[in-house]
Structure formats: structure tokens, C-alpha cells
VOBA-1610 file (N, C-alpha, C; in pm, whole numbers, padded with zeros to 5 digits, always signed):
BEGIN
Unk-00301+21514+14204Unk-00189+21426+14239Unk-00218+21344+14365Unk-00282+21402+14421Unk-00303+21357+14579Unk-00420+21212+14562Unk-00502+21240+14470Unk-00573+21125+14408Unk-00508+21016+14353Unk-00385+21041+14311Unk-00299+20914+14237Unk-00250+20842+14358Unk-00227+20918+14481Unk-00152+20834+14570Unk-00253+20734+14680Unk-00375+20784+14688Unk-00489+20794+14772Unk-00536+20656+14704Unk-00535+20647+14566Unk-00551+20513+14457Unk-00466+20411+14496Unk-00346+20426+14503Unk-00272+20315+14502Unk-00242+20300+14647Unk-00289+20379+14767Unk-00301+20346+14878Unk-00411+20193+14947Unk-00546+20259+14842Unk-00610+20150+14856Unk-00572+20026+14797Unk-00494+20020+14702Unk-00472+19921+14575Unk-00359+19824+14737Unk-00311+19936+14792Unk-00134+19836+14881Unk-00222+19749+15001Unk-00373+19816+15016Unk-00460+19788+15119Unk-00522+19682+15154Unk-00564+19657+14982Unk-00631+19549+14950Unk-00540+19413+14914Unk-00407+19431+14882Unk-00314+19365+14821Unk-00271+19297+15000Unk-00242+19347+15101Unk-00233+19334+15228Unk-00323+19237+15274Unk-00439+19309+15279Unk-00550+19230+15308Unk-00582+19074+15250Unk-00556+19088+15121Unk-00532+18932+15103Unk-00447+18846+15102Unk-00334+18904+15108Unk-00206+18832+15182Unk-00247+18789+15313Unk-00299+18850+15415Unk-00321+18807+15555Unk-00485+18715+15588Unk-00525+18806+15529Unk-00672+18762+15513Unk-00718+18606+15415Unk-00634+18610+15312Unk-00682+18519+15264Unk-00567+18377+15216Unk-00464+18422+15197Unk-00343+18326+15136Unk-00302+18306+15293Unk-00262+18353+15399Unk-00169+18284+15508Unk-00320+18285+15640Unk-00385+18257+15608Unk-00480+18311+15707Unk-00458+18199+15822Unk-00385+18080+15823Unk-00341+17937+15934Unk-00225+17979+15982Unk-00107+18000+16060Unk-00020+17983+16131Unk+00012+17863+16087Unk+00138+17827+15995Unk+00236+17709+15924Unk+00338+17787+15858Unk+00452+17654+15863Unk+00551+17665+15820Unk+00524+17649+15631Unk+00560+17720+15581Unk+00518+17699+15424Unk+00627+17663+15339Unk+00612+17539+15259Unk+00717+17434+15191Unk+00769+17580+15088Unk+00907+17487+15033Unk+00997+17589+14964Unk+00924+17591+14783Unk+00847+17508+14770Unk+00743+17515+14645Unk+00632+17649+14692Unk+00589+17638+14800Unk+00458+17717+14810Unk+00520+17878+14826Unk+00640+17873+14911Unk+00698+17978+14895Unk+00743+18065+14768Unk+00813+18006+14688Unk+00840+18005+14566Unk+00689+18050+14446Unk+00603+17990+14463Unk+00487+17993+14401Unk+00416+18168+14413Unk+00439+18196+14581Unk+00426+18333+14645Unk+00475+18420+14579Unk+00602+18373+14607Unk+00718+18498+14549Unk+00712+18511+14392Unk+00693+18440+14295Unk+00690+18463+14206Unk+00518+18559+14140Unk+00409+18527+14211Unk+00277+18584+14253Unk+00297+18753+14272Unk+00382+18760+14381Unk+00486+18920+14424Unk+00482+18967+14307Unk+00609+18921+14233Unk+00734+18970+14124Unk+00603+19056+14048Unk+00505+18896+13995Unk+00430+18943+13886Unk+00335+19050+13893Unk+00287+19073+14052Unk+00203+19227+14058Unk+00329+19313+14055Unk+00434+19348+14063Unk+00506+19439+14096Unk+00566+19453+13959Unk+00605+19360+13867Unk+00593+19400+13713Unk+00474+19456+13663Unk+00410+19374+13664Unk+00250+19426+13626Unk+00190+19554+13630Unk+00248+19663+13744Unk+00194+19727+13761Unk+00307+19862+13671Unk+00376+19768+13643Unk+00424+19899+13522Unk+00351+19939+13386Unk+00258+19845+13367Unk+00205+19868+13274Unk+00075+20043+13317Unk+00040+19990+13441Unk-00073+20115+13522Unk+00005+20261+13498Unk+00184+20224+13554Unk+00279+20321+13517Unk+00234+20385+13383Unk+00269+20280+13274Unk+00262+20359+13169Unk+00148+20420+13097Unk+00023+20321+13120Unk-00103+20472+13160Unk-00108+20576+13162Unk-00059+20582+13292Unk-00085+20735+13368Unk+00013+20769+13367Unk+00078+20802+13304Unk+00226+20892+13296Unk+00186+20915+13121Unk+00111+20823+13044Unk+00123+20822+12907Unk+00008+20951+12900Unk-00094+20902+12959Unk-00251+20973+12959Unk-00261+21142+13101Unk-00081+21132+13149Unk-00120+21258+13256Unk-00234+21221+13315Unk-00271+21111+13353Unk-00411+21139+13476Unk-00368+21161+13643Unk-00443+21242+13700Unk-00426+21280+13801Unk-00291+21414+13813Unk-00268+21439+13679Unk-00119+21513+13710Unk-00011+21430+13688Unk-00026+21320+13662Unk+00133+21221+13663Unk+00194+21265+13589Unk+00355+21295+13605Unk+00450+21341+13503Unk+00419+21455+13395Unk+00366+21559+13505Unk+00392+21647+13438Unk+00460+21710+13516Unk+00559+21803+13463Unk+00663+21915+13531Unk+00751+21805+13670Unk+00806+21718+13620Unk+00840+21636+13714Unk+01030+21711+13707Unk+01054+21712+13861Unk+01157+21763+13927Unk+01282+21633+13840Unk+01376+21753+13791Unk+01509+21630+13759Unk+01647+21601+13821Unk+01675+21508+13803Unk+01833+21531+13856Unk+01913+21612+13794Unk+02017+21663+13896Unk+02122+21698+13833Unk+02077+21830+13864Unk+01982+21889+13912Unk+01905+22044+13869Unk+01893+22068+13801Unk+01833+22015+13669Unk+01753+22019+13528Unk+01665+22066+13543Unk+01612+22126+13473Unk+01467+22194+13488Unk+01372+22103+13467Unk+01250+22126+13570Unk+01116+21993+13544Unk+01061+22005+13413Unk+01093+21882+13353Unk+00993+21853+13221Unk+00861+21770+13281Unk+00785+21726+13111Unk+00708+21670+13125Unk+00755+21481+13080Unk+00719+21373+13182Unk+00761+21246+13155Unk+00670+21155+13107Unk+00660+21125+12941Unk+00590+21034+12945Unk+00597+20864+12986Unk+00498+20785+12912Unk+00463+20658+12979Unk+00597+20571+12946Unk+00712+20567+12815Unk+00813+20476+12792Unk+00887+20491+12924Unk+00911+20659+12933Unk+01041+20692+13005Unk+00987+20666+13185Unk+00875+20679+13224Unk+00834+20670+13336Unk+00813+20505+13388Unk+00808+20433+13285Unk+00792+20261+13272Unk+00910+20218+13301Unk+01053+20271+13287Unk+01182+20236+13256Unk+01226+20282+13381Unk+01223+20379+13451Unk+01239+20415+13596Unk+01153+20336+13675Unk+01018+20304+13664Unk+00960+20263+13745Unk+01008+20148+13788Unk+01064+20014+13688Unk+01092+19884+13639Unk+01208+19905+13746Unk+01337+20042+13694Unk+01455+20005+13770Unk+01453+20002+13875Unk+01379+20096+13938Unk+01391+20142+14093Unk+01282+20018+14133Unk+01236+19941+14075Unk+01174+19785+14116Unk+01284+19690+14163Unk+01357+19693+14045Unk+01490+19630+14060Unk+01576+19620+14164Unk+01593+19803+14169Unk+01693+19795+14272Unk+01656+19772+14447Unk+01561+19823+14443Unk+01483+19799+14554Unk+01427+19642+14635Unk+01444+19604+14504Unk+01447+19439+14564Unk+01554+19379+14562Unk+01647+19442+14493Unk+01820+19407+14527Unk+01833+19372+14692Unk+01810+19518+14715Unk+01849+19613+14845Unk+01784+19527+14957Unk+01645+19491+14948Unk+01555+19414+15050Unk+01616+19284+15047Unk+01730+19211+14949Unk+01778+19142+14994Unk+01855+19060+15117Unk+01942+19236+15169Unk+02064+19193+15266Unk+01947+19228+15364Unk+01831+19305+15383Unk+01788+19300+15488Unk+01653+19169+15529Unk+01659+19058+15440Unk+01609+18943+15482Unk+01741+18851+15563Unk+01822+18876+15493Unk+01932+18816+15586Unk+01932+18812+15721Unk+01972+18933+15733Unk+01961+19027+15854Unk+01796+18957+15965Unk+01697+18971+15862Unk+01582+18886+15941Unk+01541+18745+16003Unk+01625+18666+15864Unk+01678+18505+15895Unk+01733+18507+16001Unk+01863+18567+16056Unk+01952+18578+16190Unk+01889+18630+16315Unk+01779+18723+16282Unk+01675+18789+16386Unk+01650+18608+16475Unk+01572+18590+16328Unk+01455+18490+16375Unk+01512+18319+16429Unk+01654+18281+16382Unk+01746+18241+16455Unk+01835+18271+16563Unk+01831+18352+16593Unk+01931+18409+16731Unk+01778+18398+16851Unk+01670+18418+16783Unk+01541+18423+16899Unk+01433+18291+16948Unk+01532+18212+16803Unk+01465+18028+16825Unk+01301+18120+16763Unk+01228+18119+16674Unk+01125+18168+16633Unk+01077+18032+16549Unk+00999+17984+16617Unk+00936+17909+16554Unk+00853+17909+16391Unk+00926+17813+16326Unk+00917+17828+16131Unk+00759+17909+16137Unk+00649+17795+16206Unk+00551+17826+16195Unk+00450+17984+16234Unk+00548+18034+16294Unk+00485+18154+16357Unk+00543+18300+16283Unk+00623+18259+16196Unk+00763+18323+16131Unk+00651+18451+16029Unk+00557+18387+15973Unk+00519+18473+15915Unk+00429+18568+15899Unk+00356+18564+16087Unk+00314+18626+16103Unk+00363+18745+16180Unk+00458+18756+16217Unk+00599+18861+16265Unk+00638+18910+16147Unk+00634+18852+16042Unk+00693+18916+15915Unk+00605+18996+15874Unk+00489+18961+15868Unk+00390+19052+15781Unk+00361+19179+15905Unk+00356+19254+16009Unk+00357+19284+16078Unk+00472+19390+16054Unk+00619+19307+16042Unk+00691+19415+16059Unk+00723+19431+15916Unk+00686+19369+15804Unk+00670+19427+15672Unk+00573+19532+15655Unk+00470+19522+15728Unk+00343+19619+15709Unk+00403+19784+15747Unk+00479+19741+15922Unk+00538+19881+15959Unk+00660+19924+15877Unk+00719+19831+15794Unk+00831+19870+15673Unk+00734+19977+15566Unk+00669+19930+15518Unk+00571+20029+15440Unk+00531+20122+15507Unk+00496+20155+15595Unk+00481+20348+15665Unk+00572+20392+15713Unk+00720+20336+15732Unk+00800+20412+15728Unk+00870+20445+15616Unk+00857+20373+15514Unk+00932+20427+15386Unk+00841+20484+15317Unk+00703+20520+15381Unk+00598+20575+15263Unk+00672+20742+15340Unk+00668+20733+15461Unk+00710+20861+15548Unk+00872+20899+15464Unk+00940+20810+15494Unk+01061+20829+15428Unk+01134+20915+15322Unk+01017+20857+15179Unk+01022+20905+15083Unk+00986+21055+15068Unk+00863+21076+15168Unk+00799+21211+15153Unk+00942+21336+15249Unk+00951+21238+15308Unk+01056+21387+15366Unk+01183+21378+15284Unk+01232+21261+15234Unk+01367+21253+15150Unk+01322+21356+15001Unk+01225+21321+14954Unk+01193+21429+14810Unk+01233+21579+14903Unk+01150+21598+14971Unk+01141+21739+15055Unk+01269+21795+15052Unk+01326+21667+15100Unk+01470+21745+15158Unk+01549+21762+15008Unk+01543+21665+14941Unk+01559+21716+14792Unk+01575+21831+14715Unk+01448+21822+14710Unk+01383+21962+14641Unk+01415+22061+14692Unk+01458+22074+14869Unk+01493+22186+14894Unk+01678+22239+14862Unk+01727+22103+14920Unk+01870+22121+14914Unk+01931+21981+14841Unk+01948+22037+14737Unk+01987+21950+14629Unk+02129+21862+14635Unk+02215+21968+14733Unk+02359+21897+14734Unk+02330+21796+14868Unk+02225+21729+14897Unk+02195+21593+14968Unk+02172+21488+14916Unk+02199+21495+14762Unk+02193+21411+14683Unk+02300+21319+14686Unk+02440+21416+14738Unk+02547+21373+14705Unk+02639+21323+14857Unk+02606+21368+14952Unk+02581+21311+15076Unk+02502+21211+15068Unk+02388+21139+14967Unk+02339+21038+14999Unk+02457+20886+14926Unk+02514+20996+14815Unk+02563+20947+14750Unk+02684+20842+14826Unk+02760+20927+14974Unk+02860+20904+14978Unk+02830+20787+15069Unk+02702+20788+15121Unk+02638+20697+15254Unk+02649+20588+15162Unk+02584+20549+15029Unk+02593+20430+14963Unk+02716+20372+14941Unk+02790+20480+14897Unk+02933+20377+14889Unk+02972+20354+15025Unk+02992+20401+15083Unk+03060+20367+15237Unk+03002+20228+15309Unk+02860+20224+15243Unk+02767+20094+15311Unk+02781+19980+15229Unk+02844+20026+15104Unk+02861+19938+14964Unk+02996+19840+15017Unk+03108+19900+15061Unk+03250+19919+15114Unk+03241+19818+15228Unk+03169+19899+15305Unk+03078+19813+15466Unk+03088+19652+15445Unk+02994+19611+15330Unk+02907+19485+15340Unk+03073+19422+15272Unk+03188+19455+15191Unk+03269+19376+15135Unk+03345+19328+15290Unk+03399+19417+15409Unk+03414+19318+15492Unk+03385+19233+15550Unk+03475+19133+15629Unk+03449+19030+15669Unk+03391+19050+15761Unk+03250+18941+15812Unk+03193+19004+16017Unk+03271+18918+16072Unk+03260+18995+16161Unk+03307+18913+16302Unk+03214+18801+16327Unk+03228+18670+16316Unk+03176+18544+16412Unk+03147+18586+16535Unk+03045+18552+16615Unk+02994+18545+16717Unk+02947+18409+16823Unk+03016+18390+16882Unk+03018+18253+16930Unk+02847+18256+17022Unk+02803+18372+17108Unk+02679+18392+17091Unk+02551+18513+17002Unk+02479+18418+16951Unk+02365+18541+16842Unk+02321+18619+16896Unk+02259+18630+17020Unk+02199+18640+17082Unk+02282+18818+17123Unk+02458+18845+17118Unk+02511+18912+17171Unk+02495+18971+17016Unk+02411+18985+16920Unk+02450+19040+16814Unk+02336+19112+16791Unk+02197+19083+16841Unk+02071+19164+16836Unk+02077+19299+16909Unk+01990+19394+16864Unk+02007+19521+16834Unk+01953+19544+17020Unk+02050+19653+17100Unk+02059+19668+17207Unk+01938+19697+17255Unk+01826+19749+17222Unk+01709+19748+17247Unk+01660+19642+17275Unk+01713+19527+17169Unk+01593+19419+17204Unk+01649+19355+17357Unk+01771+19348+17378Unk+01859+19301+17453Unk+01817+19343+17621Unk+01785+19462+17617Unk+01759+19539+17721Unk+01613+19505+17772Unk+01504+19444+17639Unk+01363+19445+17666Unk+01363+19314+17728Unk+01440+19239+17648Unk+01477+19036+17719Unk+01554+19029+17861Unk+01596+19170+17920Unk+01627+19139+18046Unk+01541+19178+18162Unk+01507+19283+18132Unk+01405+19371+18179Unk+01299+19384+18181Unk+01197+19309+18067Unk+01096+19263+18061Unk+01003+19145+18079Unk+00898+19130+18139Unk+00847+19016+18079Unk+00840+18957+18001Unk+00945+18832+17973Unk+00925+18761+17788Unk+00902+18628+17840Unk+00759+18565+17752Unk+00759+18422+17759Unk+00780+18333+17654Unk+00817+18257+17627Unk+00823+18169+17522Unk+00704+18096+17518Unk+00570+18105+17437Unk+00481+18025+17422Unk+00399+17996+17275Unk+00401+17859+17302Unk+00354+17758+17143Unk+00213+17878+17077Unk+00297+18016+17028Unk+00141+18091+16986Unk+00240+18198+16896Unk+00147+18271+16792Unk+00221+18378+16732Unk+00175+18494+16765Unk+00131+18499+16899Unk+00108+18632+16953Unk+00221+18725+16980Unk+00161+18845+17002Unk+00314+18932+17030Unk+00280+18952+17171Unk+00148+18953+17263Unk+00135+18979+17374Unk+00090+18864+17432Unk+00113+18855+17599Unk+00019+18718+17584Unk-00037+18727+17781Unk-00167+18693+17793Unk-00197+18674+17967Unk-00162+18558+18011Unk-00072+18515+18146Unk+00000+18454+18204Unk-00118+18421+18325Unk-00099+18356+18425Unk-00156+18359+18563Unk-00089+18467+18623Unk+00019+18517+18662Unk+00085+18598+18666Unk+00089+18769+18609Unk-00019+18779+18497Unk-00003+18900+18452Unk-00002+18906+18246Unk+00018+19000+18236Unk+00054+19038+18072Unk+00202+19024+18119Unk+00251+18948+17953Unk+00381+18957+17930Unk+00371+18957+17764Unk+00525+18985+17735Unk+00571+18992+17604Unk+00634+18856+17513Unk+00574+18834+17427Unk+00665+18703+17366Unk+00792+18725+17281Unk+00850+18629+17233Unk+00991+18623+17166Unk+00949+18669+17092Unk+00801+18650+16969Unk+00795+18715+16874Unk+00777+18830+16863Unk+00775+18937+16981Unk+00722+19071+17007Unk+00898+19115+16999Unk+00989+19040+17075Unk+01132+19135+17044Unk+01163+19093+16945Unk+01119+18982+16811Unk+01151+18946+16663Unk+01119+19109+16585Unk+00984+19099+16635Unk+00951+19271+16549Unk+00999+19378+16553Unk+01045+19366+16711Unk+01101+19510+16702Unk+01233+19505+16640Unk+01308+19398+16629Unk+01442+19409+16585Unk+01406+19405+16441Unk+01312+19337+16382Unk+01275+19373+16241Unk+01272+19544+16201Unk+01210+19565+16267Unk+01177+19724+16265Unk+01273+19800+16229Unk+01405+19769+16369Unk+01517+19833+16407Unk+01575+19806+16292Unk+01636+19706+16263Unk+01682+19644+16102Unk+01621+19736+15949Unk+01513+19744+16010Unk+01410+19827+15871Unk+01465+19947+15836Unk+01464+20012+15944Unk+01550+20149+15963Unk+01681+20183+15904Unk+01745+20131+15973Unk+01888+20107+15906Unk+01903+20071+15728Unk+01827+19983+15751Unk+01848+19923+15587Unk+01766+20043+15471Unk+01665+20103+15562Unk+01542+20232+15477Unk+01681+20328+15439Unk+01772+20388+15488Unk+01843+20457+15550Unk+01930+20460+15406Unk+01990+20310+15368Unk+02025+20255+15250Unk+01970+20296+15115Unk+01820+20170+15132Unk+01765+20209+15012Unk+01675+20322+14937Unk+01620+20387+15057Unk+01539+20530+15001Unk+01645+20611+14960Unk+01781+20649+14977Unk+01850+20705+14881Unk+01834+20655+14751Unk+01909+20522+14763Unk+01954+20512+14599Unk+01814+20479+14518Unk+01698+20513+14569Unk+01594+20516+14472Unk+01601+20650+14375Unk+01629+20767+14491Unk+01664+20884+14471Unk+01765+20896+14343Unk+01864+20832+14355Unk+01963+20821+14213Unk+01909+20746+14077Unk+01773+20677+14110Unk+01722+20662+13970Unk+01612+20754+13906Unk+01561+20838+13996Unk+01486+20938+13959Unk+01417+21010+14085Unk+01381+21120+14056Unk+01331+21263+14185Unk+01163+21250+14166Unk+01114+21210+14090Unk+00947+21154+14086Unk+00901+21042+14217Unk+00874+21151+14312Unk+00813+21087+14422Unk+00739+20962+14427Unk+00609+20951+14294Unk+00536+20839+14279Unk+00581+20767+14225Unk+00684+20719+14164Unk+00761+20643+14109Unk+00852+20588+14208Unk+00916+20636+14291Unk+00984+20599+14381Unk+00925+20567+14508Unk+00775+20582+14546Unk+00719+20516+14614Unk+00671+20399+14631Unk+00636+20420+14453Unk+00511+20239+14426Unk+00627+20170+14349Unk+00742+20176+14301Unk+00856+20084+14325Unk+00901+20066+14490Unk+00955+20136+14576Unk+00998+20085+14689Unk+00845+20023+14756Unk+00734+20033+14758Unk+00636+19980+14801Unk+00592+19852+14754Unk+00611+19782+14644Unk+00588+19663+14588Unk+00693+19563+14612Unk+00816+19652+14606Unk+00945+19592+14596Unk+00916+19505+14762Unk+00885+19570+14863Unk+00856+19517+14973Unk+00766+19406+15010Unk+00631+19435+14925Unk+00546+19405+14970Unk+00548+19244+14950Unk+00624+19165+14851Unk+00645+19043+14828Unk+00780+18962+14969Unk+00844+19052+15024Unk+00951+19012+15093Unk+00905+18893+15174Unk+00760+18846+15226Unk+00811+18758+15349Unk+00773+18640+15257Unk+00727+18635+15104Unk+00803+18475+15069Unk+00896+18465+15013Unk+00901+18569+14955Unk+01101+18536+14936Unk+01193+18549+15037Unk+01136+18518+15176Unk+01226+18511+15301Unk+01225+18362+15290Unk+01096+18310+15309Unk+01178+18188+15317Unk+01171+18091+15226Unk+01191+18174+15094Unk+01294+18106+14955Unk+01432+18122+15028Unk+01450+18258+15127Unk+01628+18267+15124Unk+01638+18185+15226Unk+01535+18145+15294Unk+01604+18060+15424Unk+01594+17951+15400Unk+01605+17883+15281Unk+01627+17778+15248Unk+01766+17751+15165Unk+01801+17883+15132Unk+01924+17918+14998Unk+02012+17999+15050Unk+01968+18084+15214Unk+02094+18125+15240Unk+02261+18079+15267Unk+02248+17918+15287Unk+02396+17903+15313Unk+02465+17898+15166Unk+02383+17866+15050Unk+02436+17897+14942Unk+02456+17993+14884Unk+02365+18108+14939Unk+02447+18213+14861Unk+02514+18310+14890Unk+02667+18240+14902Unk+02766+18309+14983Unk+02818+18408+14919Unk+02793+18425+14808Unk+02860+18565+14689Unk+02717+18693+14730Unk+02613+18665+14753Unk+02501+18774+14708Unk+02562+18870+14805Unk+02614+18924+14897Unk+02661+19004+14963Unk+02749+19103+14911Unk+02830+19048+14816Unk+02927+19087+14756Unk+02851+19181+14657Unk+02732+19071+14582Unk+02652+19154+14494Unk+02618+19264+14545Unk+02573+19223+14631Unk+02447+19374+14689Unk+02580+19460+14719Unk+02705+19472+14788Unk+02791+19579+14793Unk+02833+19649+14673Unk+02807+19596+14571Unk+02851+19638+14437Unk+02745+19684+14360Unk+02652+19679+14398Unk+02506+19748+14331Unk+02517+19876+14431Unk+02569+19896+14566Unk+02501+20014+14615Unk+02647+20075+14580Unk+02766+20066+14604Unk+02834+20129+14543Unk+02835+20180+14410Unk+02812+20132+14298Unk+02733+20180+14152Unk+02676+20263+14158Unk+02521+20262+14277Unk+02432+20364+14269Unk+02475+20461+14368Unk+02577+20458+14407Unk+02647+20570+14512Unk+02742+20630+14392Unk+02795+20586+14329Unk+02892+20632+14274Unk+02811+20724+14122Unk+02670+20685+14113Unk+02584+20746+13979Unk+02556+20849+14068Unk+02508+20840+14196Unk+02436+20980+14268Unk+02582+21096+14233Unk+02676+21073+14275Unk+02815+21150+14315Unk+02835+21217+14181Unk+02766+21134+14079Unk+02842+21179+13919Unk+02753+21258+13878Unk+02673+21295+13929Unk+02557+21421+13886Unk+02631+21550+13943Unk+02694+21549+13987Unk+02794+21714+14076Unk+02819+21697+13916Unk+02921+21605+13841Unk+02924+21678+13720Unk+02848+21627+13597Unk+02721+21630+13602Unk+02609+21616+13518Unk+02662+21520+13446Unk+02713+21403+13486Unk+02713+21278+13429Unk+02634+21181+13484Unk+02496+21133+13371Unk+02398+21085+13421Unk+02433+20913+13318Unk+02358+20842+13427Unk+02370+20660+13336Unk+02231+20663+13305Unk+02237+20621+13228Unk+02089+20589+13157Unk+01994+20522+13231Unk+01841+20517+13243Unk+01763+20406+13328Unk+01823+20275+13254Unk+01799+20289+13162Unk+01813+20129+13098Unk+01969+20063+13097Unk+02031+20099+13102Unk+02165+20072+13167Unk+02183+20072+13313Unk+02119+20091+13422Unk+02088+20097+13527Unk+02100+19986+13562Unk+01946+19946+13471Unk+01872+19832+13519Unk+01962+19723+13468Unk+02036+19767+13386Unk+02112+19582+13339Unk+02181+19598+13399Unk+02301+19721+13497Unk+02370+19706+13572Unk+02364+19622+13697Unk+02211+19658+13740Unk+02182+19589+13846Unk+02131+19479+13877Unk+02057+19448+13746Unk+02047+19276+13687Unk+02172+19172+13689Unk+02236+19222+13598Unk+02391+19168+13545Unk+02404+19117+13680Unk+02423+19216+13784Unk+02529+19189+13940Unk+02470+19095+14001Unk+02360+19096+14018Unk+02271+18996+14057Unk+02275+18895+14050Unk+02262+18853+13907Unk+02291+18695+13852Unk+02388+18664+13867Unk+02524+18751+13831Unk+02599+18705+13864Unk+02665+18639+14012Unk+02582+18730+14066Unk+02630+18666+14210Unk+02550+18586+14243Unk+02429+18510+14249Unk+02339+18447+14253Unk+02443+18303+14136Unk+02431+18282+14053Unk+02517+18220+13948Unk+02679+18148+14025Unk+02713+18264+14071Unk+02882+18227+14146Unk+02867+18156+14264Unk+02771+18199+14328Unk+02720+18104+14497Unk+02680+17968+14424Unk+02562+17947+14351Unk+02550+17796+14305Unk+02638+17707+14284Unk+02711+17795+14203Unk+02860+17753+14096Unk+02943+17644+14235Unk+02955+17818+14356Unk+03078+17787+14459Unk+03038+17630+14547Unk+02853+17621+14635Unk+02821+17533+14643Unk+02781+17416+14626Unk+02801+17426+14486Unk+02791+17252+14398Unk+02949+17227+14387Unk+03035+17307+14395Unk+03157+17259+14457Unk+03191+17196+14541Unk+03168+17291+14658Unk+03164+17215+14823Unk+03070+17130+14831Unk+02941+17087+14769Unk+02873+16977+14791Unk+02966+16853+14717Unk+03006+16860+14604Unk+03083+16749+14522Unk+03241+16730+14637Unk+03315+16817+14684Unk+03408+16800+14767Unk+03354+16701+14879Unk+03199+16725+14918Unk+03171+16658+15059Unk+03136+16549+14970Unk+03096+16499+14888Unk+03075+16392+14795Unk+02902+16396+14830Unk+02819+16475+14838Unk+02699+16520+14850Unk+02615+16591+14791Unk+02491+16630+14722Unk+02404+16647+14624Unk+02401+16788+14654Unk+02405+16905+14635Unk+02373+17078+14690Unk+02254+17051+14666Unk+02139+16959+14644Unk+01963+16985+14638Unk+01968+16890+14798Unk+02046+16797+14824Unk+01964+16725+14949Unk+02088+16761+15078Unk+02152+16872+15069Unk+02236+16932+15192Unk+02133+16983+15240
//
């Protein structure tokens, strides 16, 4: 088993490596085509690799899916390649639901800190990289804690709805952004050396000494953000299945595409004023499936996944809908706002 993970360690390694190494290797701002072109590049390794799923879950190599731990406290069966393809796919799904509200959350980082477009994505890949070892860590102690005490399933359960609940209120406006970044960073921008300079370094030598740049408190509030939002989604992976490797190399792919579909959203965030709504209604769902296993009422993967499709579009669908409204009210095009 330890070989299956050790495999696709190198596979996230090399996939890294040419993201940095070879596709962004200039410091630029990247058009909403090239972005787009990225993100769809993402999607298709992170589909793609369900097929590897169904391989090795079909063929047991390395141990895959055999005697795999169930919900509900079912006794471990053995999972082959259909049923392990169909979890893998959802918890793809949902997981890139979920990494949604926390690009938001990153857009506002990187606006409240004036972060220059061009430097944007090398702070991203950075604190996307440290997103992946903490949810690789994540996962391993969340199964643990699992496997040991099962009624944390349902405590995870109740964290989703409550965060589901969370996102339907209204925020508070903030007349400054700046009073909205995470108190750490706040404390490092008073207290620290920070310079603002035309570079995407995180450290930088002054005449004066070492100091810290804006993009060095961008990361850490990425980080801080990471946390919180891990906190979210490594549960409700948990509610689509207790197969560790499945719920790793879905939440691991699901990530690994995020910094060009960041700025697909930072081009589409003022339009999509419903996806919030979505994403509160997908984690409530999967809060409310964790809770329904106390009485062994389980939803199907494949109903899952259209659950969490369906919400999606739809809210994605209702924001367009709402902003080709307000663009026709302003008597203005929603492609050239």
C-alpha cells in the first residue's frame, strides 16, 4: 500500500514541477484565454486519472481496495474498479466545489495587499504547494481519527452544516480590507519589516538589512485561509468514502489545478454572486449525508455526484442569468463590464 502512495507522490512531483518549471516559468499576468486553457489542462489530469483509479482498484495492485474500511461501521469489503471510479470522480467534484469559496477568500487576500497581477502566481503556487502537505497530513490523521472513533464522523457532520448555514449570511462590508486579514498577518505588517518592491520575492536585501515583502504576508494569509477552509473540506471527503487513497488523490488534484482557475474567478468573481449560496448548499447536503449514517441511511456515490453537479450549475447559471440583467439595466454588455 505504501507503494501506491510513494507512486502518486512522485506522479504530484512531477506534475508541480512542470507547472513551475515549465508552463509559468516568467513572472506575468496571464490573459483570461490562457488561464482558461490551464484550467481546463487541470480538470483533464484530474479526470484522467480515474481511469489509473480504475486499474488499480480493478487489478488490487499494491493492495488497493482490498478490505477497505466502510461507512456507517460496515464491515471492510473488497472495492472494485466501477465502485472505486465513482467515489474517486465524486470526492473530485466535491473537492473542487469546496476550493471554490477558498479562491475567493484568496482574490480578497491579494486585493486588500495591492499584489501585483503579475507576481500573483507565484504566491499561489507556493501556498498551493503548502495546501498539499497539509491536507496530505490532514487526511492521514482524519482516517486515524476515524477508524478509531467513529462517532467523529458525525461531529464532522455537524461542522459542515453549521459552515454550510455560515456562508448563507450576509458579511459585514468593510470600509477598510485591510481590517479584514487574518490577525497574524496584521501584527507581521506592523511589527515587521515589509517592503513593497517591483519583485515576487517573499524575502528581499534592502541597504538597510533583510526585510519581508507584501507577498510574504499574501502567503501566510493563504496558508491561514488553507486551514480553515482544510478544516471544511477534509471532512466532507470523509462522507463520500473512508478509503484513504481515494480521498487523498481526489483532494490532491482537486487542488492542484486551483491557481488557474483563480484567475478564471478573478475575472468572474463579481458575477458570480449566487456561487456562495451554492457552495453553502453542497456542504450542508454533505453535512447532512455524514449525520444520516447514525441511522445507516447512506446516498449513493452517483447521486452524490449529480447532487453536487446540479448545485453548481445551477448557481453558476443564476449569477450569469442575475448579471446579464444588471448589465442590460446599466444598458451595458456583461462580456465588456
Amino acid at each position: 500500500m505504501l507503494l501506491a502512495y510513494a507512486a502518486f507522490a512522485a506522479v504530484v512531483l512531477a506534475l508541480v514541477a512542470l507547472d513551475l518549471g515549465v508552463l509559468h516559468r516568467k513572472s506575468h499576468a496571464p490573459s483570461l484565454k490562457e488561464s482558461l486553457g490551464f484550467t481546463a489542462l487541470w480538470v483533464a489530469v484530474g479526470v484522467s486519472f480515474s481511469a489509473v483509479v480504475y486499474w488499480a482498484y480493478e487489478t488490487h495492485v499494491f493492495g488497493l481496495g482490498l478490505a477497505v474500511d466502510q461507512l456507517s461501521g460496515h464491515a471492510p469489503r473488497d472495492v472494485g474498479g466501477g465502485e472505486a471510479t465513482l467515489l474517486y470522480l465524486t470526492g473530485y467534484a466535491l473537492e473542487k466545489a469546496l476550493a471554490l469559496d477558498n479562491l475567493f477568500v484568496m482574490l480578497f487576500i491579494f486585493r486588500a495587499l495591492k499584489i501585483d497581477e503579475r507576481y500573483q502566481h507565484r504566491v499561489l503556487f507556493w501556498g498551493i504547494l503548502g495546501a498539499l502537505v497539509l491536507r496530505g497530513g490532514m487526511v492521514a490523521v482524519g482516517a486515524a481519527m476515524i477508524h478509531r472513533f467513529e462517532w467523529i464522523l458525525y461531529v464532522f457532520g455537524a461542522l459542515l452544516v453549521w459552515s454550510g448555514l455560515k456562508l448563507l449570511r450576509p458579511k459585514r462590508e468593510s470600509e477598510n480590507e485591510a481590517e479584514e486579514l487574518p490577525a497574524v498577518v496584521r501584527w507581521l505588517h506592523r511589527f515587521v519589516r515589509v517592503e513593497r518592491v517591483d519583485s515576487p520575492a517573499l524575502i528581499v536585501k534592502t541597504p538597510t538589512g533583510w526585510a519581508f515583502t507584501v507577498s510574504f504576508l499574501a502567503l501566510v494569509s493563504i496558508e491561514l485561509a488553507d486551514v480553515v477552509f482544510a478544516i471544511d473540506s477534509i471532512p466532507a471527503i470523509f462522507a463520500v468514502t473512508l478509503d484513504p487513497f481515494v480521498v487523498l488523490t481526489s483532494n490532491v488534484l482537486a487542488v492542484l489545478g486551483l491557481r488557474s482557475l483563480y484567475f478564471v474567478l478573478a475575472v468572474a468573481a463579481d458575477r458570480l454572486v449566487y456561487l456562495g449560496r451554492a457552495l453553502a448548499v453542497v456542504l450542508v447536503f454533505v453535512g447532512v449525508k455524514m449525520i444520516a449514517l447514525h441511522w445507516d441511511l447512506h446516498v449513493p456515490p452517483l447521486a452524490s455526484l449529480s447532487v453536487i453537479a446540479l448545485t453548481m450549475l445551477v448557481g453558476v447559471v443564476a449569477s450569469l442569468r442575475a448579471s446579464k440583467a444588471r448589465s442590460s439595466d446599466d444598458g451595458a454588455s456583461p462580456l465588456t463590464s
